[in-house]
N, C-alpha and C positions, 0 to 999 in steps of 0.2 A: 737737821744738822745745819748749824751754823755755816753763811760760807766766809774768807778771810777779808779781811780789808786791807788797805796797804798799813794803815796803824797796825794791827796784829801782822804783817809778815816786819814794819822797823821795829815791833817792841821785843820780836823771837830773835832777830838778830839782837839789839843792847842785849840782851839775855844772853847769849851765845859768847856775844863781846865780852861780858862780865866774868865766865866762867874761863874763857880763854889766859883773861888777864891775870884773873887769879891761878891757874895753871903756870902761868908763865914768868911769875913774879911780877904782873905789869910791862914788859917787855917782850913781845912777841917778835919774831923775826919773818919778815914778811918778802923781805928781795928772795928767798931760798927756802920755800914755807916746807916745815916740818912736819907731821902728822896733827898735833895740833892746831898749829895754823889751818890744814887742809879741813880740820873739820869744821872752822867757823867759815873757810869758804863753802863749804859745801851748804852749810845754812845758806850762806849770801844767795848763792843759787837755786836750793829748796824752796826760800823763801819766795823769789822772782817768778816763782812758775805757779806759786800757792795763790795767788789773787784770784777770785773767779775773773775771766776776761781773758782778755789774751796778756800772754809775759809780759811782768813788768823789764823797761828798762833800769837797770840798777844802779844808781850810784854810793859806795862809800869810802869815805878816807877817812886814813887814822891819824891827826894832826901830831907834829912834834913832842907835846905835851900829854898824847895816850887818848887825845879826846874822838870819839865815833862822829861823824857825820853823814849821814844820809838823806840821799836825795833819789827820786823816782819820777820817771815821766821823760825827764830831759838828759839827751846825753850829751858828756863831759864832764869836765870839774867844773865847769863856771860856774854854776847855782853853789856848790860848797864852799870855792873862794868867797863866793860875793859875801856869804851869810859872816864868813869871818871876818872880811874887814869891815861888813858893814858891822859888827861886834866892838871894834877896834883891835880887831886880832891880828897877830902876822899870818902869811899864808903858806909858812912852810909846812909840807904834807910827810910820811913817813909813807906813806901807802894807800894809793888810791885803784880802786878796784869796781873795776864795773864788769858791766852781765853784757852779753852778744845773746839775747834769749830766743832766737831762732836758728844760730848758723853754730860752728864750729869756733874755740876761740880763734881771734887772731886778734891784731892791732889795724882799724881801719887808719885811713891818712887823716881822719878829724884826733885820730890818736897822736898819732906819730908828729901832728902841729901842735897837741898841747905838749910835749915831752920837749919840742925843740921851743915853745915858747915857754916855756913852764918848770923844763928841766933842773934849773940850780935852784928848785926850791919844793922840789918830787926829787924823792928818794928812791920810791920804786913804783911802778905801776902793774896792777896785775888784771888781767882779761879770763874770764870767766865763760864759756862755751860751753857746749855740748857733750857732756863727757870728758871734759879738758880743760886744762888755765895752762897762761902766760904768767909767769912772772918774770919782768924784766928790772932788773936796775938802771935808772936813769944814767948814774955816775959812769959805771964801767962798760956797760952797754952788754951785759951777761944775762942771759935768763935761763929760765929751768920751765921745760914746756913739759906736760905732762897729759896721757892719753890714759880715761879708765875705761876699763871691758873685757873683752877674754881673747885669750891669744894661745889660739892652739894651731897644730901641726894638721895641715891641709891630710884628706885622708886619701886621697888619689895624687897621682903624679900630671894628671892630662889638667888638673884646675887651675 
């Protein structure tokens, strides 16, 4: 058996990206992700853990103009800004989304300095954890935290 390389876990994501968009008329909505959204995070994530090696860390954003970027190894958006202006792109983002591949999501403080450096031009950012994402909107400062597993009715009173 073949094992993944990080080229086959970004091409399963653009693949994942493609069928999303196409779903969604090109407009997916990402600050309060729907069932569809969730399933191309759940790639995002899939994919992070699929490299032989230890999890990758994951970067991707979706630019104003519907374009994928991805980036692995480095966390933040720096490496995806940079690659766009050094493009001569703007750097406004619609939703940039990284992997936490060992912990629970949350938003570290290397987060919370790109939002407040980075903010008027991230739309929303979303954190990607253990059974769980963040998605937060930059603008109103609203997120939708989400926890997957079972949740049942304790079977004793003394637990």
């Amino acid at each position: 058996m073949k094992e993944k390389t990080v080229i086959d876990c970004k091409l399963a994501i653009i693949d994942a990206w493609k069928k999303l968009t196409e779903k969604c008329e090109g407009a997916p909505t990402f600050c309060f992700p729907d069932n569809d959204v969730e399933g191309f995070l759940t790639t995002i994530w899939s994919e992070s853990r699929a490299e032989s090696g230890a999890p990758l860390d994951m970067q991707v954003a979706i630019d104003s103009q519907g374009g994928l970027h991805i980036s692995t190894g480095t966390p933040g958006i720096m490496p995806i800004l940079e690659q766009r202006w050094l493009a001569g792109e703007s750097g406004a983002i619609d939703c940039w989304i990284h992997t936490m591949p060992l912990v629970k999501a949350h938003f570290t403080e290397m987060t919370w300095q790109i939002i407040r450096t980075w903010g008027h031009s991230l739309n929303s950012v979303i954190a990607l954890g253990d059974n769980q994402y963040i998605a937060y909107r930059c603008e109103t400062e609203l997120c939708k935290h989400v926890f997957y597993g079972f949740y049942r009715e304790k079977s004793g009173r003394g637990e």
